[in-house]
ZAMAR-631001 format. One record per residue: residue number from 0; x, y, z of N, C-alpha, C in turn. Coordinates in steps of 0.1 Angstrom, whole numbers. Example, Ala and Ser with C-alpha at 12.3 -4.5 7.8 and 13.67 -1.06 7.14 Angstrom:
<recs>
<rec><k>0</k><n_c1>132</n_c1><n_c2>-57</n_c2><n_c3>78</n_c3><ca_c1>123</ca_c1><ca_c2>-45</ca_c2><ca_c3>78</ca_c3><c_c1>132</c_c1><c_c2>-33</c_c2><c_c3>78</c_c3></rec>
<rec><k>1</k><n_c1>128</n_c1><n_c2>-22</n_c2><n_c3>71</n_c3><ca_c1>137</ca_c1><ca_c2>-11</ca_c2><ca_c3>71</ca_c3><c_c1>129</c_c1><c_c2>0</c_c2><c_c3>79</c_c3></rec>
</recs>
This chain:
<recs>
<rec><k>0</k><n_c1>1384</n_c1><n_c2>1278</n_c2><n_c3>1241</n_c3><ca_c1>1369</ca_c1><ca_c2>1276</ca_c2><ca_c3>1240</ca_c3><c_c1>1366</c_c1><c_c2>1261</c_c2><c_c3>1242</c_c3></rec>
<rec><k>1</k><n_c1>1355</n_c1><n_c2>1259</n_c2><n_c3>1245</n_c3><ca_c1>1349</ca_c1><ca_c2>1245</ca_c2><ca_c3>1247</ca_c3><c_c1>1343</c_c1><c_c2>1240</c_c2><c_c3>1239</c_c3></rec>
<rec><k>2</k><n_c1>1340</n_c1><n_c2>1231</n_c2><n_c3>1238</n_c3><ca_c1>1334</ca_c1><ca_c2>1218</ca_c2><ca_c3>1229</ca_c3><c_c1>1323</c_c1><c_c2>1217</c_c2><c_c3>1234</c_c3></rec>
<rec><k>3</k><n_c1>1310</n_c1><n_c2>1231</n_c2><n_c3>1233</n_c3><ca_c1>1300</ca_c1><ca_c2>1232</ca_c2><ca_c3>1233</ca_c3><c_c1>1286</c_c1><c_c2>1223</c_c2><c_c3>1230</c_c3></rec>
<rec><k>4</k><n_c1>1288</n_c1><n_c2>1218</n_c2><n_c3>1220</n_c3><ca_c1>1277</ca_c1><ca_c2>1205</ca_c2><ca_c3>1213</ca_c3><c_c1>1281</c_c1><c_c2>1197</c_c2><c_c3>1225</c_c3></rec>
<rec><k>5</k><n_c1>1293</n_c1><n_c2>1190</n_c2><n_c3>1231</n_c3><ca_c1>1293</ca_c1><ca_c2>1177</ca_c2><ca_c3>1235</ca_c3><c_c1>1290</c_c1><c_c2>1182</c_c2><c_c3>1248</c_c3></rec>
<rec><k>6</k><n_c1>1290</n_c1><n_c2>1198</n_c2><n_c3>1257</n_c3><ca_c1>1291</ca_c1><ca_c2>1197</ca_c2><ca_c3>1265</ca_c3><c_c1>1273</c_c1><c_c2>1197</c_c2><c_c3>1273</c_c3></rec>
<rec><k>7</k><n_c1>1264</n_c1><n_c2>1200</n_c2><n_c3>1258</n_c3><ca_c1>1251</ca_c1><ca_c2>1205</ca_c2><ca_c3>1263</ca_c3><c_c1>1246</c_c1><c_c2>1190</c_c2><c_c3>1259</c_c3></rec>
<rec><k>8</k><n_c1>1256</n_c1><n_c2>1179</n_c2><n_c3>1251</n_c3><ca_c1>1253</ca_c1><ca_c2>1166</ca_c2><ca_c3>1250</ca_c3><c_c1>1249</c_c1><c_c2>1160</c_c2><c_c3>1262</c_c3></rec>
<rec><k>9</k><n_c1>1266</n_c1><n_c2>1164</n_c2><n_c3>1272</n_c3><ca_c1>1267</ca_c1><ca_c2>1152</ca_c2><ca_c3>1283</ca_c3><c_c1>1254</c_c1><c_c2>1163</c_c2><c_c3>1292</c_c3></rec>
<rec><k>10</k><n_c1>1253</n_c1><n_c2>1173</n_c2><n_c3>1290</n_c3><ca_c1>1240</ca_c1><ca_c2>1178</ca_c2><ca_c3>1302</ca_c3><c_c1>1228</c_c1><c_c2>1176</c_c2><c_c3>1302</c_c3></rec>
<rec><k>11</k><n_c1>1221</n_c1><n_c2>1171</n_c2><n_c3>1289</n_c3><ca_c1>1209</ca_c1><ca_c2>1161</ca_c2><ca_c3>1282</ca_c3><c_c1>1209</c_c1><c_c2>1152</c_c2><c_c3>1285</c_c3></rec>
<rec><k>12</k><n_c1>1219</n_c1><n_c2>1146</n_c2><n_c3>1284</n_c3><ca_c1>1222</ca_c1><ca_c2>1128</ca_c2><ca_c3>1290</ca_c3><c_c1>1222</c_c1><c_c2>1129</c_c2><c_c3>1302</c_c3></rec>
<rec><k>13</k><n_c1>1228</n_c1><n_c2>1136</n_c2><n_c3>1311</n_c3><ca_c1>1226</ca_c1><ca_c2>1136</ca_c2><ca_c3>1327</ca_c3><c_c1>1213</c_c1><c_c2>1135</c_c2><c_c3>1333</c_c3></rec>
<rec><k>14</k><n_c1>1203</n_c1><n_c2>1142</n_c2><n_c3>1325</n_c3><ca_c1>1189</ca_c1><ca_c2>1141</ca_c2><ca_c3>1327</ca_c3><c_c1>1191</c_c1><c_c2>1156</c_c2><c_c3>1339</c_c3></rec>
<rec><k>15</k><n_c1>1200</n_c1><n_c2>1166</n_c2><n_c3>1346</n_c3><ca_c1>1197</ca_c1><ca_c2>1175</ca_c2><ca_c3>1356</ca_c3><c_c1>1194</c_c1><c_c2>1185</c_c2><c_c3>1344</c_c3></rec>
<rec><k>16</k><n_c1>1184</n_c1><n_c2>1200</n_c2><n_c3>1353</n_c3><ca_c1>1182</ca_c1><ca_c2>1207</ca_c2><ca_c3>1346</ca_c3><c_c1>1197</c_c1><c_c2>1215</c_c2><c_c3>1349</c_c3></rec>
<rec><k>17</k><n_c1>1191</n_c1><n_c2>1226</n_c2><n_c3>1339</n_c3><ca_c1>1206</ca_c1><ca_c2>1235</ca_c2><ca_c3>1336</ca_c3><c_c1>1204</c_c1><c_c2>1243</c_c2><c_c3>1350</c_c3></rec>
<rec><k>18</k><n_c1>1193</n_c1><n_c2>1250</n_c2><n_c3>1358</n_c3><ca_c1>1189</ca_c1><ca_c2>1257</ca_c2><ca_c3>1370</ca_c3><c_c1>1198</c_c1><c_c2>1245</c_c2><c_c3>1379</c_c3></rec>
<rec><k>19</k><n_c1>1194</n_c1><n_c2>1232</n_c2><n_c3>1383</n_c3><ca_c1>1201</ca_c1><ca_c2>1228</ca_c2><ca_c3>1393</ca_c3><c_c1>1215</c_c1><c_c2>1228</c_c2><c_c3>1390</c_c3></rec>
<rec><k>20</k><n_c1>1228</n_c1><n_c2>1228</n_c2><n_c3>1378</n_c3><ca_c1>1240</ca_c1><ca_c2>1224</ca_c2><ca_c3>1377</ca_c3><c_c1>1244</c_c1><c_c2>1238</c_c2><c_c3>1377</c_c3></rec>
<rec><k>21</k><n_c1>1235</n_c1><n_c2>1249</n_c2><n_c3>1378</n_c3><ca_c1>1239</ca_c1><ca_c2>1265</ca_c2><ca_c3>1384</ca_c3><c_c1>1241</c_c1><c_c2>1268</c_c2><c_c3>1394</c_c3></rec>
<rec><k>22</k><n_c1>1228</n_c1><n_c2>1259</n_c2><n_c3>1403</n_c3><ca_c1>1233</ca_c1><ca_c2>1261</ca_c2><ca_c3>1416</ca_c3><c_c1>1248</c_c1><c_c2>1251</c_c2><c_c3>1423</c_c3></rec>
<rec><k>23</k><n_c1>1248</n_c1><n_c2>1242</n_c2><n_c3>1417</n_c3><ca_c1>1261</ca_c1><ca_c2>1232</ca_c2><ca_c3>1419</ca_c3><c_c1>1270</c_c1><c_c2>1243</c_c2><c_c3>1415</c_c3></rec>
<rec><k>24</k><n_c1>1272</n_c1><n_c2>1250</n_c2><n_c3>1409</n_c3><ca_c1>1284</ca_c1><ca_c2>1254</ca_c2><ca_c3>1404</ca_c3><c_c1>1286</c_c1><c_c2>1267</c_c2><c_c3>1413</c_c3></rec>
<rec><k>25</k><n_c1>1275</n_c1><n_c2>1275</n_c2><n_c3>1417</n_c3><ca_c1>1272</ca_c1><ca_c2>1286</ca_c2><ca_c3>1425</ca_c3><c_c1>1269</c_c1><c_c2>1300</c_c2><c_c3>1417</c_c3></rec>
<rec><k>26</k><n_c1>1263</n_c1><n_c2>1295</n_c2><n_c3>1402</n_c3><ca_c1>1264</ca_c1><ca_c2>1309</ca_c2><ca_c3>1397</ca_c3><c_c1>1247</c_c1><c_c2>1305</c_c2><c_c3>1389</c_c3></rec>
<rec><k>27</k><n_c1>1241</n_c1><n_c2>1316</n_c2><n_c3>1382</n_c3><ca_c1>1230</ca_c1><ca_c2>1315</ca_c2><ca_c3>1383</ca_c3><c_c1>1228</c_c1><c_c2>1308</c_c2><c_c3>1366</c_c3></rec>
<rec><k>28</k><n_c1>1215</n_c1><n_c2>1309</n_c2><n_c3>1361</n_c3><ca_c1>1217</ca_c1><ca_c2>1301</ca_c2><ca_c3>1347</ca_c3><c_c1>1219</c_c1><c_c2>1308</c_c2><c_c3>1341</c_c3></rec>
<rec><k>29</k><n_c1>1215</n_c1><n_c2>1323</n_c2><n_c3>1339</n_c3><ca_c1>1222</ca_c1><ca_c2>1333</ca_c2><ca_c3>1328</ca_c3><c_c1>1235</c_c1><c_c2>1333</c_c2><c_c3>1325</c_c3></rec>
<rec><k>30</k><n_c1>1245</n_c1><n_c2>1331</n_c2><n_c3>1340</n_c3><ca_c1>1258</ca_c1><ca_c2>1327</ca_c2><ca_c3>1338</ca_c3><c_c1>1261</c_c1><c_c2>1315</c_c2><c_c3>1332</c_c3></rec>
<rec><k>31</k><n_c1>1258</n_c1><n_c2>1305</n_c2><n_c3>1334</n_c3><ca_c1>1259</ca_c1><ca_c2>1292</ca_c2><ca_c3>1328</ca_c3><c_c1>1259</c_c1><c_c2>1292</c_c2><c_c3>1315</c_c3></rec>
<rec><k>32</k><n_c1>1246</n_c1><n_c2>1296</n_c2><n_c3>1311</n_c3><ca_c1>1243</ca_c1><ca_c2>1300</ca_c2><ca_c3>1299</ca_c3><c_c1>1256</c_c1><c_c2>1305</c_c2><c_c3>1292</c_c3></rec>
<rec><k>33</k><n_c1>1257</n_c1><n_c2>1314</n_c2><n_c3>1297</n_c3><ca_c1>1270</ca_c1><ca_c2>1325</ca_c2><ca_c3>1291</ca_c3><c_c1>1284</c_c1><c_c2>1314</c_c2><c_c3>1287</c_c3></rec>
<rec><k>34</k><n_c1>1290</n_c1><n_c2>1307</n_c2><n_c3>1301</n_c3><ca_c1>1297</ca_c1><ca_c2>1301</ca_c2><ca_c3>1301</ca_c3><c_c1>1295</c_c1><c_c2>1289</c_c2><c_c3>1286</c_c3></rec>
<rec><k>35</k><n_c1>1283</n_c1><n_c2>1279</n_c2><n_c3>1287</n_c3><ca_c1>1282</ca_c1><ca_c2>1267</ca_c2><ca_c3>1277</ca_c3><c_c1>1287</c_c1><c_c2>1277</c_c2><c_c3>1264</c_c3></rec>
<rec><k>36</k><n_c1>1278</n_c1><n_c2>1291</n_c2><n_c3>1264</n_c3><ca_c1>1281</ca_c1><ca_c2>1293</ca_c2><ca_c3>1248</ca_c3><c_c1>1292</c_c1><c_c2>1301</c_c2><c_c3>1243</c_c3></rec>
<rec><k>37</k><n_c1>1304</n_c1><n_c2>1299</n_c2><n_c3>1250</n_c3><ca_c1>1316</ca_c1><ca_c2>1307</ca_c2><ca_c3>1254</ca_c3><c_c1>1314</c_c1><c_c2>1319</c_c2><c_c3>1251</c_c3></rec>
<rec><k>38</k><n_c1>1310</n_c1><n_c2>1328</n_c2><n_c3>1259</n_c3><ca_c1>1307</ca_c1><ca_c2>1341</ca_c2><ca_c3>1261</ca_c3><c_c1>1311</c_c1><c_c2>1347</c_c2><c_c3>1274</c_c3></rec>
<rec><k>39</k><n_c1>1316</n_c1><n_c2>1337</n_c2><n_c3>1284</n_c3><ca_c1>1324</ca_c1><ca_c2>1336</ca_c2><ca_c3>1296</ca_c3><c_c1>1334</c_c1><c_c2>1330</c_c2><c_c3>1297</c_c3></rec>
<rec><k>40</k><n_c1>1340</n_c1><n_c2>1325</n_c2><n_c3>1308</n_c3><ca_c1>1349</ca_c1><ca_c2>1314</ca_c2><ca_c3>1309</ca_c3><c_c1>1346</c_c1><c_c2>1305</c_c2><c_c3>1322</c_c3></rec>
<rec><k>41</k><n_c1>1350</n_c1><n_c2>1297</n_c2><n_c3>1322</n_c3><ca_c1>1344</ca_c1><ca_c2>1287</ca_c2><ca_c3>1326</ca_c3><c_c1>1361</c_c1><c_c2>1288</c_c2><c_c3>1343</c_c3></rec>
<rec><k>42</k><n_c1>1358</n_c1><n_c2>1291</n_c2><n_c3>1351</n_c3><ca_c1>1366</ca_c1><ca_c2>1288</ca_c2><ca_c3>1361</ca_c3><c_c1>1370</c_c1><c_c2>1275</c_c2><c_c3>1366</c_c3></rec>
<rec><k>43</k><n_c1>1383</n_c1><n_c2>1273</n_c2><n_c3>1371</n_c3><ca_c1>1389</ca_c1><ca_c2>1260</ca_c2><ca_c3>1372</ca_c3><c_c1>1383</c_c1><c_c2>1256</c_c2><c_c3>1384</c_c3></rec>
<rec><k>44</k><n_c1>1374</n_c1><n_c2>1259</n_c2><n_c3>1393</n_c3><ca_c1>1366</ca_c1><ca_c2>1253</ca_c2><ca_c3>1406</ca_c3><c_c1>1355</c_c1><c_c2>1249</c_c2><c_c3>1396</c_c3></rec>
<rec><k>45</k><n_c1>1350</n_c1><n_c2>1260</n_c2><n_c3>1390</n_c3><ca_c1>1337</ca_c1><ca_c2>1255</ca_c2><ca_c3>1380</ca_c3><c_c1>1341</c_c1><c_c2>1242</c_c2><c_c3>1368</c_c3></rec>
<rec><k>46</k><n_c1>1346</n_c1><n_c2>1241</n_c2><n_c3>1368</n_c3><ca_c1>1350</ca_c1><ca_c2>1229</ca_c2><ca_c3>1360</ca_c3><c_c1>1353</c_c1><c_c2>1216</c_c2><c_c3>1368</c_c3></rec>
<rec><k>47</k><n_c1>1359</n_c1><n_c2>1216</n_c2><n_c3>1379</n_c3><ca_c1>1360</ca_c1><ca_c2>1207</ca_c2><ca_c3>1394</ca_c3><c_c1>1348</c_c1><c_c2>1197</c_c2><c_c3>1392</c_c3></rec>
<rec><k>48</k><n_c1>1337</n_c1><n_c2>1212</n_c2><n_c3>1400</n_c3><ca_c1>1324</ca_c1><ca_c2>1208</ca_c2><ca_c3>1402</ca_c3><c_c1>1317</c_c1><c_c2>1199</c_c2><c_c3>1389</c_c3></rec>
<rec><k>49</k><n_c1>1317</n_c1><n_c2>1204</n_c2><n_c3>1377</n_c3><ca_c1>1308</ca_c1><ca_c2>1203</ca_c2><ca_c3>1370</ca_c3><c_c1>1311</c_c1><c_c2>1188</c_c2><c_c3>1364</c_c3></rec>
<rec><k>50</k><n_c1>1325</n_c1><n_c2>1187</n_c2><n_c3>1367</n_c3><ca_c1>1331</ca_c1><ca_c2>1169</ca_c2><ca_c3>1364</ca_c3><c_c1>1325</c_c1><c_c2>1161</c_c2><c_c3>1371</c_c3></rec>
<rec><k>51</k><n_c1>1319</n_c1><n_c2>1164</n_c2><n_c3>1386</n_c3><ca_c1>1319</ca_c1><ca_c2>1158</ca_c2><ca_c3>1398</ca_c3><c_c1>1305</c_c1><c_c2>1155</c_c2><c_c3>1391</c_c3></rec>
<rec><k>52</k><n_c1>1297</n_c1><n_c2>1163</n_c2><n_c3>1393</n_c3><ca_c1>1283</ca_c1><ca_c2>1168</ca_c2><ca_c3>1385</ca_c3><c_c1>1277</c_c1><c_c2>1159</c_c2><c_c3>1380</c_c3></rec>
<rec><k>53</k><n_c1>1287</n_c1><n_c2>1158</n_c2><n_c3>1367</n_c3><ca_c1>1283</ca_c1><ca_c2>1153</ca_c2><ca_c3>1353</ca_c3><c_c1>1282</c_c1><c_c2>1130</c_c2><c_c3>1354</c_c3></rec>
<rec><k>54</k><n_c1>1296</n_c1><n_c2>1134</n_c2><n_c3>1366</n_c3><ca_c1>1307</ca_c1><ca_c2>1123</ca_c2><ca_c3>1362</ca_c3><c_c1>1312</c_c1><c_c2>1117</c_c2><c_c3>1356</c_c3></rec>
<rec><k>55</k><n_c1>1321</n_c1><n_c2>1130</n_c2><n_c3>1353</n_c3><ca_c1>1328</ca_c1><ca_c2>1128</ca_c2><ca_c3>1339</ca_c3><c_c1>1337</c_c1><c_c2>1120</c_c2><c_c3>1346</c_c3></rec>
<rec><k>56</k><n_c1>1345</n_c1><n_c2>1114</n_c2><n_c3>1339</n_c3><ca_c1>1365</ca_c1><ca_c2>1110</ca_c2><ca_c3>1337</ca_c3><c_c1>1371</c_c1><c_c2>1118</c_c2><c_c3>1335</c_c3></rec>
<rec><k>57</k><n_c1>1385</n_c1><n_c2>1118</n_c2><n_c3>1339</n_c3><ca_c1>1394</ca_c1><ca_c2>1133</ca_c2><ca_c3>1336</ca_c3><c_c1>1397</c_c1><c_c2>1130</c_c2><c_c3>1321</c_c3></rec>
<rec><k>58</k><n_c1>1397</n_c1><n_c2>1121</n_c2><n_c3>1312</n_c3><ca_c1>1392</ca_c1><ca_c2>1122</ca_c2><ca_c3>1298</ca_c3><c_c1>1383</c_c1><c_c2>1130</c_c2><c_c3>1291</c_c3></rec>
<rec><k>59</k><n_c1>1371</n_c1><n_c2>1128</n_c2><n_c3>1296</n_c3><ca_c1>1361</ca_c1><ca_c2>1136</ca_c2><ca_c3>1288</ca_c3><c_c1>1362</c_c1><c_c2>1149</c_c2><c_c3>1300</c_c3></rec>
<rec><k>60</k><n_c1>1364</n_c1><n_c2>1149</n_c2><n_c3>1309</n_c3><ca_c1>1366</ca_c1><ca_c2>1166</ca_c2><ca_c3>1309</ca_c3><c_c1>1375</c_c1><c_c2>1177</c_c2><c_c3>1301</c_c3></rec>
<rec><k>61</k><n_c1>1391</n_c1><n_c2>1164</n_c2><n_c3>1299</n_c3><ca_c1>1396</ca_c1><ca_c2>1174</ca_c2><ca_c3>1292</ca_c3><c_c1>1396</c_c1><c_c2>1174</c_c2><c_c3>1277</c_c3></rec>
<rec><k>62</k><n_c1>1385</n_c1><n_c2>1162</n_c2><n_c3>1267</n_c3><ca_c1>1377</ca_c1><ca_c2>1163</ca_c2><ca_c3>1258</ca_c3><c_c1>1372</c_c1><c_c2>1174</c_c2><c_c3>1256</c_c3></rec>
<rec><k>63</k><n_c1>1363</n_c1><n_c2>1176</n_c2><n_c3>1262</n_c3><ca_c1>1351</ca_c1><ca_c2>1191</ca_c2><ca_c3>1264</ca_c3><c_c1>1361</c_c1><c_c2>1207</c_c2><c_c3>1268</c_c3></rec>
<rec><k>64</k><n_c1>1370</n_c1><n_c2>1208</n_c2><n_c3>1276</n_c3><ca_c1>1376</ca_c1><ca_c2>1220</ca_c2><ca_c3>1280</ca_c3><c_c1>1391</c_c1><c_c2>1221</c_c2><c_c3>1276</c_c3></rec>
<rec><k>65</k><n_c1>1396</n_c1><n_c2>1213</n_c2><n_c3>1269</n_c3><ca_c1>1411</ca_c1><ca_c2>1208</ca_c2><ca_c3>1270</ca_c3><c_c1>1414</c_c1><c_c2>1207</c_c2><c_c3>1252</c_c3></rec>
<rec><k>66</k><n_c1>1407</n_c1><n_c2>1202</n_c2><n_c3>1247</n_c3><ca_c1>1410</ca_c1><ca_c2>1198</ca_c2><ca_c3>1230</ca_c3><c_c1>1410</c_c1><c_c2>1205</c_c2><c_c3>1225</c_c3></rec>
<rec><k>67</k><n_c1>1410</n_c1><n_c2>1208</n_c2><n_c3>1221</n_c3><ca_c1>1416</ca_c1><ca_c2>1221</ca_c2><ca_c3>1212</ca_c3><c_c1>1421</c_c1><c_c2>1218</c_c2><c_c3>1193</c_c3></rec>
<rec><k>68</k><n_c1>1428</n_c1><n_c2>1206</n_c2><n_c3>1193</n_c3><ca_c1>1436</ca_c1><ca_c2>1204</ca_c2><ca_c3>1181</ca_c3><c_c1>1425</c_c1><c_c2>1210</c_c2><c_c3>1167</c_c3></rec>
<rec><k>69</k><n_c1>1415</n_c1><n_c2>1205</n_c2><n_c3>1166</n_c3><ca_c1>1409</ca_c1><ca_c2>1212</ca_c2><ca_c3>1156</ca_c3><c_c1>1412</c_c1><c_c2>1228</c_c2><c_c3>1150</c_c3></rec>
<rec><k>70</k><n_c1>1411</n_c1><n_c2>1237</n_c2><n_c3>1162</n_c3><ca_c1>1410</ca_c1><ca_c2>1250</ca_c2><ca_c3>1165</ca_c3><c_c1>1422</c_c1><c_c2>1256</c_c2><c_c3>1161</c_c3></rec>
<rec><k>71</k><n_c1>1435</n_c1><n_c2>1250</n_c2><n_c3>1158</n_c3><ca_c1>1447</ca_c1><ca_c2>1250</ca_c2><ca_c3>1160</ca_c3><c_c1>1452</c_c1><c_c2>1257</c_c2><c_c3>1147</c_c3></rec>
<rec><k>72</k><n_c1>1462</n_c1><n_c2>1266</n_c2><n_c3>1146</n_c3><ca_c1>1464</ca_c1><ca_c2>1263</ca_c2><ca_c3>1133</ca_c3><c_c1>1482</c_c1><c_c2>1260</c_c2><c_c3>1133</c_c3></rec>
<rec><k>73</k><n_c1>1484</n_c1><n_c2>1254</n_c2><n_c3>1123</n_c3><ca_c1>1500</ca_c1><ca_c2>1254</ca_c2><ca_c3>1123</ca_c3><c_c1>1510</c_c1><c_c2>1270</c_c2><c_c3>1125</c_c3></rec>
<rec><k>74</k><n_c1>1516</n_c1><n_c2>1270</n_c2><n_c3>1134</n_c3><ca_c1>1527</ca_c1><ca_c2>1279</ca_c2><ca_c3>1136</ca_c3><c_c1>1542</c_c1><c_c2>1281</c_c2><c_c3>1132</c_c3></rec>
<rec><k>75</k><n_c1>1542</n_c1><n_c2>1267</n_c2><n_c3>1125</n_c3><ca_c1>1556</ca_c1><ca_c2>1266</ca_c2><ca_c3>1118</ca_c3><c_c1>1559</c_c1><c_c2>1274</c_c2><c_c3>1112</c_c3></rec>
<rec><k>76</k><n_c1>1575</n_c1><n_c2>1278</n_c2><n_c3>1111</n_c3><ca_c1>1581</ca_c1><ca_c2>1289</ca_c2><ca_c3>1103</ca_c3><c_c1>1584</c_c1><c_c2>1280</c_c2><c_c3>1086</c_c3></rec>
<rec><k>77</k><n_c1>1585</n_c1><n_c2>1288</n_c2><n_c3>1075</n_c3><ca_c1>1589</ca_c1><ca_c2>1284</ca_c2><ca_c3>1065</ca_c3><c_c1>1598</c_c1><c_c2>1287</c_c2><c_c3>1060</c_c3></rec>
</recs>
């Protein structure tokens, strides 16, 4: 899942609408939509673009789609 807060953060700070970074991506904004509020998945070309997009750093892209540790839970055996 993604890190939804930061990722509608960095797309408020970009100043583009969510319609234009739909058509960057090639899907429409209902999809998008879907995608931000993980109810989709977000494809590794769509993620490409949307770095390019945003201009992110490969840091905060894999911030936003990559981090995970919170989410995590321990798997150790006892």
């Amino acid at each position: 899942m993604i890190d939804t807060k930061e990722l509608e953060n960095d797309i408020m700070k970009s100043g583009l609408k969510r319609k234009a970074i739909a058509r960057e991506l090639g899907i429409t904004t209902a999809g998008l939509s879907k995608k931000i509020r993980n109810l989709s998945e977000f494809r590794a070309s769509e993620i490409e673009k949307l770095t390019k997009t945003l201009g992110w750093t490969r840091e905060r892209r894999d911030q936003i789609f990559f981090n995970h540790n919170s989410d995590l839970k321990s798997t150790k055996g006892g």
